[in-house]
BAGU-698482 format. One line per field, with one value per residue (C-alpha): residue number from 1; residue in three letters; z, y, x. Coordinates in pm, 1 decimal, always signed. Example, Ala and Ser with C-alpha at 12.3 -4.5 7.8 and 13.67 -1.06 7.14 Angstrom:
% BAGU-698482
n c(1;2)
res c(ALA;SER)
z c(+780.0;+714.0)
y c(-450.0;-106.0)
x c(+1230.0;+1367.0)
% end
This chain:
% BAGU-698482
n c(1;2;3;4;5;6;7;8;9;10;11;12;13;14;15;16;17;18;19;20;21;22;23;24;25;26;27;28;29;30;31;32;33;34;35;36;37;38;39;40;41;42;43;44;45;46;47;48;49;50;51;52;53;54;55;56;57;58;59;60;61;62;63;64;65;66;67;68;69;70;71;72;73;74;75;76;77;78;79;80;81;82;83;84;85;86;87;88;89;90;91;92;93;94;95;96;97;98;99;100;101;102;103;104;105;106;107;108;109;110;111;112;113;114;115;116;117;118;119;120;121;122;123;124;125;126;127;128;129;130;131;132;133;134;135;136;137;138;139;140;141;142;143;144;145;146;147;148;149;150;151;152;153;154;155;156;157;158;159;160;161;162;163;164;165;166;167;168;169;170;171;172;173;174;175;176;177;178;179;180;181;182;183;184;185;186;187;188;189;190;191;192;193;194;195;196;197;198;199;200;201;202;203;204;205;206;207;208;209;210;211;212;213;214;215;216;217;218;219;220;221;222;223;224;225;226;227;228;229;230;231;232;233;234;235;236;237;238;239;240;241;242;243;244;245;246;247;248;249;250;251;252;253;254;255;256;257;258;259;260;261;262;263;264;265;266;267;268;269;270;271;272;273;274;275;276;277;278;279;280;281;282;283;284;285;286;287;288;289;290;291;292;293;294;295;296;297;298;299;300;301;302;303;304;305;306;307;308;309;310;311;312;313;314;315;316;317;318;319;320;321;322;323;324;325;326;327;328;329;330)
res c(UNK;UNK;UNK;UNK;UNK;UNK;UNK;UNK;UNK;UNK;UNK;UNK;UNK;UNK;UNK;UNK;UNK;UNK;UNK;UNK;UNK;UNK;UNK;UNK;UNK;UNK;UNK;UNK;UNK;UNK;UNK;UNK;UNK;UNK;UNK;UNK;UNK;UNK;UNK;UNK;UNK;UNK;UNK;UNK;UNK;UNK;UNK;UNK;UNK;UNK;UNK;UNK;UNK;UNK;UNK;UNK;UNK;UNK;UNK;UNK;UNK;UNK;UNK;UNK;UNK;UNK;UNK;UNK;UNK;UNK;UNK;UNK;UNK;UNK;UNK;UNK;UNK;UNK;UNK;UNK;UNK;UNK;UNK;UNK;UNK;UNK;UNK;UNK;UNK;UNK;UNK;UNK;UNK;UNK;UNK;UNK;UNK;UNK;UNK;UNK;UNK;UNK;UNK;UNK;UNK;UNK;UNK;UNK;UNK;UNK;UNK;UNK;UNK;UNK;UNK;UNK;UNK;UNK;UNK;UNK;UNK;UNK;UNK;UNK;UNK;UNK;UNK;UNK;UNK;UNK;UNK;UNK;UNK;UNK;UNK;UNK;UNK;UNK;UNK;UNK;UNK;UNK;UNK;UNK;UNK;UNK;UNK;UNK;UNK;UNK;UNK;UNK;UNK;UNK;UNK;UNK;UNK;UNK;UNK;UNK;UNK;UNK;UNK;UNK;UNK;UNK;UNK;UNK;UNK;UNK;UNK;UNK;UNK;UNK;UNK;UNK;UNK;UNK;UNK;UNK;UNK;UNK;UNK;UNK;UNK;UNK;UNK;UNK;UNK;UNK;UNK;UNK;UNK;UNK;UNK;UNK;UNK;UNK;UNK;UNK;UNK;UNK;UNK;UNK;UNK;UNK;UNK;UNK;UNK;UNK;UNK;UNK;UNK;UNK;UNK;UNK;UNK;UNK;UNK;UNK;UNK;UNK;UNK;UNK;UNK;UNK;UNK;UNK;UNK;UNK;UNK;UNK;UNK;UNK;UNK;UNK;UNK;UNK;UNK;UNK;UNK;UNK;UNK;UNK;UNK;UNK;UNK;UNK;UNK;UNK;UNK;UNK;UNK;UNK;UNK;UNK;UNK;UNK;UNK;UNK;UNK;UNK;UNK;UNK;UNK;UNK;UNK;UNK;UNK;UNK;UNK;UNK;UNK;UNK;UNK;UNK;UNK;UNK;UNK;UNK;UNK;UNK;UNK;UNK;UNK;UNK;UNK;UNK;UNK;UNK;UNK;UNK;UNK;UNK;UNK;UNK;UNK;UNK;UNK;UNK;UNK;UNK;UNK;UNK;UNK;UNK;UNK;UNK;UNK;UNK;UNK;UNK;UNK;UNK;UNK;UNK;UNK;UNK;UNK;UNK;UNK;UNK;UNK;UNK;UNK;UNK;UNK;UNK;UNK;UNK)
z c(-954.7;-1174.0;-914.5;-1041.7;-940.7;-930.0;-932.7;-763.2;-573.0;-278.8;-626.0;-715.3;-977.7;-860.8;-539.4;-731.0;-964.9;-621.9;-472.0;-886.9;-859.4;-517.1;-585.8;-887.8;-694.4;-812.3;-628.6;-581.2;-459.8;-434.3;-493.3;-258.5;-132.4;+231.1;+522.9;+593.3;+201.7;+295.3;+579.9;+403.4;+158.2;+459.6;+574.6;+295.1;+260.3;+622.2;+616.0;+236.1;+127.1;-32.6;-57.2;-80.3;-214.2;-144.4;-482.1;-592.9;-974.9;-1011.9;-882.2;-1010.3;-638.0;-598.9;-919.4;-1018.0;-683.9;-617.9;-928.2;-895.0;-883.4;-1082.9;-1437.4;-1484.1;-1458.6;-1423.4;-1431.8;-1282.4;-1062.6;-1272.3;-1119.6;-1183.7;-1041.0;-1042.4;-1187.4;-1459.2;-1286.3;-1345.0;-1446.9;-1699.5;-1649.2;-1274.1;-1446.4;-1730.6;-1646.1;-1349.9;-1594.7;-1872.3;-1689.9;-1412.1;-1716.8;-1823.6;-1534.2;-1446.0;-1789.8;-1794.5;-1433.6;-1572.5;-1852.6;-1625.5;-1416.3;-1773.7;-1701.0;-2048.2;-1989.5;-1940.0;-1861.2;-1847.6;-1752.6;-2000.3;-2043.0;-2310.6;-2305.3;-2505.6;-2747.5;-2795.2;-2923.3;-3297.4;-3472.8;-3794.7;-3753.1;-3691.9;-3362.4;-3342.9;-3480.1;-3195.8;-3145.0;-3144.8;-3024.0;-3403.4;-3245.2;-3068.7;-2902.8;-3074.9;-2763.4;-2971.2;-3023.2;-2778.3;-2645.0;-2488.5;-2088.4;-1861.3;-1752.9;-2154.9;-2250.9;-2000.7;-2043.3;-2374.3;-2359.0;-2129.2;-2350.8;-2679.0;-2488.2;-2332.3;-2696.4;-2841.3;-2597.2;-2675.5;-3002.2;-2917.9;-2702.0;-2854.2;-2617.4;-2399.0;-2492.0;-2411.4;-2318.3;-2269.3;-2091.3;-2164.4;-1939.2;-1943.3;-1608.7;-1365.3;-1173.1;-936.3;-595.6;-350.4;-142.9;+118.6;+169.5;-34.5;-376.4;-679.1;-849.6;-1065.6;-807.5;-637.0;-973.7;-826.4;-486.9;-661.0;-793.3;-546.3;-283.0;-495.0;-547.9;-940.8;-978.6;-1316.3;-1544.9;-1783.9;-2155.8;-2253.9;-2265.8;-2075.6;-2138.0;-1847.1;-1722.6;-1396.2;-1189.7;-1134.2;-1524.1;-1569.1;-1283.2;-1484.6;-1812.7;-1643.8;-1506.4;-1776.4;-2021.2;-1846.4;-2019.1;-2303.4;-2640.2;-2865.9;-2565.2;-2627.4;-2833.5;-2863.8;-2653.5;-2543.4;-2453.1;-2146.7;-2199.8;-2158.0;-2250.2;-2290.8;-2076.6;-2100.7;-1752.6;-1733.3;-1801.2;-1518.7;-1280.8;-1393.0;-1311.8;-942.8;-894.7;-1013.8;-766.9;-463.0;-548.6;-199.5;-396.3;-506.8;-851.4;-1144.3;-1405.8;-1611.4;-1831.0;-1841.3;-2161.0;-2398.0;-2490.0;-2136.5;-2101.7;-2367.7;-2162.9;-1830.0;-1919.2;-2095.8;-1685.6;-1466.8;-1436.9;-1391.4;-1703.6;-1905.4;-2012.3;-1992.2;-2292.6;-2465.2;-2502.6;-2629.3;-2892.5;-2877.3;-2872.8;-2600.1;-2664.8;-2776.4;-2850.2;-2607.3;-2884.7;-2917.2;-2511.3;-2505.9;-2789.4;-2668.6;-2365.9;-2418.1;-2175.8;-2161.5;-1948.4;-1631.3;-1738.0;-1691.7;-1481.3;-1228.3;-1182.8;-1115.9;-870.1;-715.4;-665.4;-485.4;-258.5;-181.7;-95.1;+65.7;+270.7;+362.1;+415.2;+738.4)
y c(-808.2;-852.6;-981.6;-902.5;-1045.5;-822.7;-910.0;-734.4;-584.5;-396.8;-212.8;+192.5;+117.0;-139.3;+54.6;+300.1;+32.8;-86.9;+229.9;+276.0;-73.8;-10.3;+315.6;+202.3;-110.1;-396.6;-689.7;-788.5;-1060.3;-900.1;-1152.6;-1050.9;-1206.8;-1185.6;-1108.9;-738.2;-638.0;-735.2;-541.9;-214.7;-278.8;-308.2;+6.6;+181.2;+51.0;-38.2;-216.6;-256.8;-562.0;-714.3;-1058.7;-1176.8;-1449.8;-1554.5;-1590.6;-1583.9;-1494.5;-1754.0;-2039.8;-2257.4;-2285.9;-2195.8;-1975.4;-2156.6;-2157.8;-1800.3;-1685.9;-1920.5;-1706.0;-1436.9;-1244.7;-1037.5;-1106.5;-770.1;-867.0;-581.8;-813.8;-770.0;-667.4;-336.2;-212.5;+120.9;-0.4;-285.9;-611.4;-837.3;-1137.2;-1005.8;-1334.7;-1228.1;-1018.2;-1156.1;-1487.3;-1381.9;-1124.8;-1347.6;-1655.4;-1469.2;-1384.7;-1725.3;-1820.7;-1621.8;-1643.0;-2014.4;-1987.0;-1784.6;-1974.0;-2296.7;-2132.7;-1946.8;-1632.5;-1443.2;-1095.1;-979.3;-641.1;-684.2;-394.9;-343.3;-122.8;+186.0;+3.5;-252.9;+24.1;+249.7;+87.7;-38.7;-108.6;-60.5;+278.3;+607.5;+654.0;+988.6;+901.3;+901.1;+581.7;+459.0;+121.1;+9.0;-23.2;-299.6;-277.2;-506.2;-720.0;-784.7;-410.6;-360.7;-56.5;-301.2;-326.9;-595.2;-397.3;-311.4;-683.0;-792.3;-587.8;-675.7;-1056.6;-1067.7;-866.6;-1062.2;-1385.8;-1271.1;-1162.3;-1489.8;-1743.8;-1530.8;-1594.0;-2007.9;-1939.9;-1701.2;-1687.7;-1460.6;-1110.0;-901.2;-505.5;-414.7;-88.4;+52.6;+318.4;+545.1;+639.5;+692.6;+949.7;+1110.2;+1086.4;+793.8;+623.4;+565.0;+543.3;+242.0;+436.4;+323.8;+314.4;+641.3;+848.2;+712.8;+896.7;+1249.6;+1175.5;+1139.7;+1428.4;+1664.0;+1554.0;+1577.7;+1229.3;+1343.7;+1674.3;+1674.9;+1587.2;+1263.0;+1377.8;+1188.6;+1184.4;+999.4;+931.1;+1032.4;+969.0;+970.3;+727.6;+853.4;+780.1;+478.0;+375.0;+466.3;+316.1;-45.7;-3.9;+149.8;-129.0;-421.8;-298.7;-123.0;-357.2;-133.6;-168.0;-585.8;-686.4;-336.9;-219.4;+181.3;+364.3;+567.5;+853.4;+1230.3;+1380.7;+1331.2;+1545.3;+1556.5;+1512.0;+1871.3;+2011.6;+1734.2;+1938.2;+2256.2;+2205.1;+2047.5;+2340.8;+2604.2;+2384.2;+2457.7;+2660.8;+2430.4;+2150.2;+2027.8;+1902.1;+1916.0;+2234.2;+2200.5;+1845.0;+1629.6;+1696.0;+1381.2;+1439.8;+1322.2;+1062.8;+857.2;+881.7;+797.8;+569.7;+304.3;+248.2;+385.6;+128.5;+374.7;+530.8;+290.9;+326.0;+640.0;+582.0;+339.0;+592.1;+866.6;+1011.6;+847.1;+960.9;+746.3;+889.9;+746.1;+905.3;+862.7;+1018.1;+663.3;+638.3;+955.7;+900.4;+553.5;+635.1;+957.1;+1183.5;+1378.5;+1303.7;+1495.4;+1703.7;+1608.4;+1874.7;+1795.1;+1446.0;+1540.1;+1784.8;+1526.2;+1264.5;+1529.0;+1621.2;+1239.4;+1206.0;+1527.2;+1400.6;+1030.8;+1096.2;+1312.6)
x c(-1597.4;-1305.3;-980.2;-664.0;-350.2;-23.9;+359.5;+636.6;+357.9;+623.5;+782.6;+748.9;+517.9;+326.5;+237.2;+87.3;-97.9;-236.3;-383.6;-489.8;-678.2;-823.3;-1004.0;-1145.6;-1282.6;-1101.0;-1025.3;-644.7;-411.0;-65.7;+245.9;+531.2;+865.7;+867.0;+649.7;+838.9;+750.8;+408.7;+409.3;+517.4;+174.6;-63.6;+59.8;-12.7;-335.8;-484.2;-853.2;-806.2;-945.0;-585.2;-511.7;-181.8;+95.5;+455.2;+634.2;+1018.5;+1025.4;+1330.6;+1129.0;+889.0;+659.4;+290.6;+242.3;-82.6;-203.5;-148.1;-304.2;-625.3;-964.5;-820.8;-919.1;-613.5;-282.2;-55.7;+301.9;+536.5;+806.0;+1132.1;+1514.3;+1608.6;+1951.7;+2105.6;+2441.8;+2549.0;+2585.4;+2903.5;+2693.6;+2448.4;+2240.8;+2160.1;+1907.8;+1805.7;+1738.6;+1462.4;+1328.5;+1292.6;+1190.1;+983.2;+771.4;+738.1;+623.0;+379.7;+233.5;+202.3;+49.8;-217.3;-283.1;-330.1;-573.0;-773.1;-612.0;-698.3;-598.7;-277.6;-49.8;+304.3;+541.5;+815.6;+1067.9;+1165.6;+1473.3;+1323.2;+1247.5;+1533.7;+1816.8;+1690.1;+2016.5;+1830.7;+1699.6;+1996.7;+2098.4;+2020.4;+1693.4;+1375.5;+1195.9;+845.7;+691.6;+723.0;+1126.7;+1299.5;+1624.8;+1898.5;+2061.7;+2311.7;+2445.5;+2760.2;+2555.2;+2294.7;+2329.4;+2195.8;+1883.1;+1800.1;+1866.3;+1666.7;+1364.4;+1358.8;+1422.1;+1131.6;+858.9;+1005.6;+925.9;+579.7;+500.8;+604.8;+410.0;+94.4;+116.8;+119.8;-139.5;-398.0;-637.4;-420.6;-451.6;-113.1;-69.5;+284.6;+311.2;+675.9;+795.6;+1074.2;+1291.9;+1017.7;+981.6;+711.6;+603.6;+677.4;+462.0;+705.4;+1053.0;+1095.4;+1106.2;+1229.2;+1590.7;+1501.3;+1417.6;+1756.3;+1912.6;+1704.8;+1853.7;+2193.3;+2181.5;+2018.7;+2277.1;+2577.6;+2693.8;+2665.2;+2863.6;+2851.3;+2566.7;+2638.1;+2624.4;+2315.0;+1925.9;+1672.6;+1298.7;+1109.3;+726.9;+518.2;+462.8;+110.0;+58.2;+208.4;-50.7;-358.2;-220.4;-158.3;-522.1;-729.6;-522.6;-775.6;-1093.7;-992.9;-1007.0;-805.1;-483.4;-528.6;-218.5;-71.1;+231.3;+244.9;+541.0;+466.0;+706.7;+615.6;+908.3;+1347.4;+1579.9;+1963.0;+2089.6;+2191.7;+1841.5;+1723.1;+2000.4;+1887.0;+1492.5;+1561.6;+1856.7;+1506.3;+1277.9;+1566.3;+1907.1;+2028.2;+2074.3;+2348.0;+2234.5;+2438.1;+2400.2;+2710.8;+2787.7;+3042.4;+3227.1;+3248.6;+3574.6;+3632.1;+3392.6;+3529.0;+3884.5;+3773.2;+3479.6;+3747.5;+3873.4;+3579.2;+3305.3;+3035.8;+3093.7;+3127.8;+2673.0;+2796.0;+3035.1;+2781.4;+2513.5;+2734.9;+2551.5;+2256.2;+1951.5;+1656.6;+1380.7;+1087.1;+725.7;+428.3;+189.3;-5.1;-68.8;-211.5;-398.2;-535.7;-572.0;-725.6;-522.2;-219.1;+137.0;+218.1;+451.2;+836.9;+929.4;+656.3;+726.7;+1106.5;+1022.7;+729.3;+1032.8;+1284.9;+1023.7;+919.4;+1302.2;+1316.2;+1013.6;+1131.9;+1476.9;+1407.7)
% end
C-alpha cells in the first residue's frame, strides 16, 4: 500500500487531506510540531492506523528520517496569518525553505511523487496581464509589485522554488494544488485563518465589507484534489487552481446575513473613496488599499476538468464554515 507522508498535518486543510487519505486506504505518517497538535489528530481519528513525526519547517532535524518508507510526499506545512507581519521574512523564509527541505528529504529517501499546497496568491497578481483582468494558472504573481504582501510573496517564493529544484532533479514529479480563501466545515475548533475572516464577520468585528474580491473554494475539495493528484498522470507537472467562484466581501456578508438575519455580518461596503484616506494610517487597511481595484480571481475550469468533478458551490462552503464556528464556539 502506497504510505504517504503529510506536512503541517494539525492545519485546516491538511485535516481534511487526512480523513481524505484514510478512507481511501492509504497509509500515512503525519509530521507535526508538538505532542498537544498530535493529540488534536488522534482525536479526530481514534484507532486509525497514523504514524507520526516531530518536524519544525525552519530546521534542518530528522526530515530524512521522518520521511523514510514513504511514496508520496504531500507538502501542506506553510505560515499563514490573518494580518501582514512587520518582518516579511518571518514568513517567507519558513515557507520557502520549509519547502526545500522537505523536498530534498524526499529526494534522499527516492521520494518521486510529490503534492505541494500553494496558494492563488501565487497566481493573481501578474504584473504583465490588466489588473482587472481574471487569472489562470498560466499567471504568476510579480513579488516585486508594491501590491504583493508577505503571505502572497511567500506562497509564491515557495512554489517558484519547488518548481525550480524539480526541474534539477527530474525524477520528482510536482502537482501544485493552488487554493483560494478556504472555506467549509471544520473539523474541530482549531479551524483555519479563513474561516476566522467568517467569524469576523458574523460577529461584527467587520462592520463594513472591504471593497475587494476574494477567490473562494471548499475545503472538502481541495481535500480530494491533493488526494486524487497521487495517481493521476495528467496532474504530474501541472499546477490547478482550486477556486469555485470570487465574491466581493459584501456579497460574502449578504449570503451569511440570508443563512441567519442574527448575524452581524456586513451588507453595505466600505466606500473607496475612504479606504484610500484611512488605509495611508490604519494598518489593517493598508491590503485593503493595495488591492483596490483589483480583480483576484482566477479560473478553476482546468481542476474540474482534470479532475473530472465540479466545486461545491461558494455559498455552501461559507455557510458550512459559520456553522463549524457556530458549532465550536459554544
Amino acid at each position: 500500500m502506497t504510505k504517504v507522508f503529510v506536512t503541517g498535518a494539525s492545519g485546516f486543510i491538511a485535516k481534511h487531506i487526512l480523513r481524505e487519505l484514510l478512507e481511501k486506504g492509504y497509509d500515512v505518517r503525519a509530521s507535526v510540531r508538538s505532542e498537544r497538535r498530535k493529540a488534536e489528530i488522534e482525536a479526530l481519528f481514534p484507532g486509525a492506523a497514523l504514524e507520526f513525526a516531530f518536524l519544525d519547517l525552519t530546521k534542518d532535524e530528522g526530515w530524512e528520517t521522518a520521511m523514510a518508507g514513504c511514496d508520496v510526499l504531500m507538502h501542506t506545512a506553510s505560515p499563514f496569518p490573518l494580518g501582514e507581519p512587520k518582518d516579511p521574512e518571518t514568513l517567507i523564509r519558513p515557507a520557502v525553505d520549509g519547502t526545500l527541505r522537505a523536498l530534498k528529504a524526499a529526494k534522499a529517501v527516492g521520494i518521486k511523487r510529490v503534492i505541494l499546497t500553494s496558494s492563488c496568491a501565487a497566481i493573481y497578481k501578474d504584473a504583465s496581464k490588466p489588473k482587472t483582468a481574471p487569472s489562470t494558472e498560466a499567471n504568476w504573481t510579480d513579488v516585486n509589485d508594491p501590491s504583493v504582501g508577505a503571505y502572497e510573496a511567500s506562497k509564491t517564493m515557495a512554489e517558484k522554488a519547488a518548481w525550480d529544484f524539480v526541474a534539477e532533479n527530474p525524477q520528482m514529479e510536482l502537482t501544485t494544488i493552488n487554493p483560494g480563501g478556504v472555506f467549509g466545515p471544520s473539523m474541530d475548533a482549531h479551524y483555519g485563518t479563513s474561516l476566522e475572516i467568517v467569524e469576523q464577520m458574523i460577529t461584527g468585528k467587520v462592520p463594513m465589507a472591504p471593497p475587494m474580491n476574494l477567490v473562494l473554494v471548499d475545503v472538502r475539495d481541495v481535500a480530494r484534489m491533493h488526494v486524487a493528484a497521487i495517481d493521476l498522470e495528467t496532474a504530474k507537472g501541472e499546477r490547478f487552481a482550486a477556486s469555485t467562484d470570487t465574491l466581493q466581501f459584501v456579497e460574502m456578508g449578504r449570503i451569511l446575513k440570508n443563512w441567519d438575519a442574527s448575524t452581524k455580518a456586513p451588507t453595505r461596503a466600505l466606500p473607496q473613496w475612504l479606504v484610500r484616506i484611512l488605509g495611508r494610517f490604519v494598518p489593517d487597511l493598508k491590503p485593503i488599499l493595495a488591492n483596490l481595484g483589483r480583480n483576484l480571481a482566477v479560473s478553476g475550469a482546468k481542476a474540474e476538468r482534470a479532475f473530472g468533478f465540479k466545486f461545491i458551490p461558494a455559498e455552501d462552503a461559507l455557510i458550512a464554515s459559520a456553522e463549524s464556528i457556530r458549532q465550536f464556539s459554544k
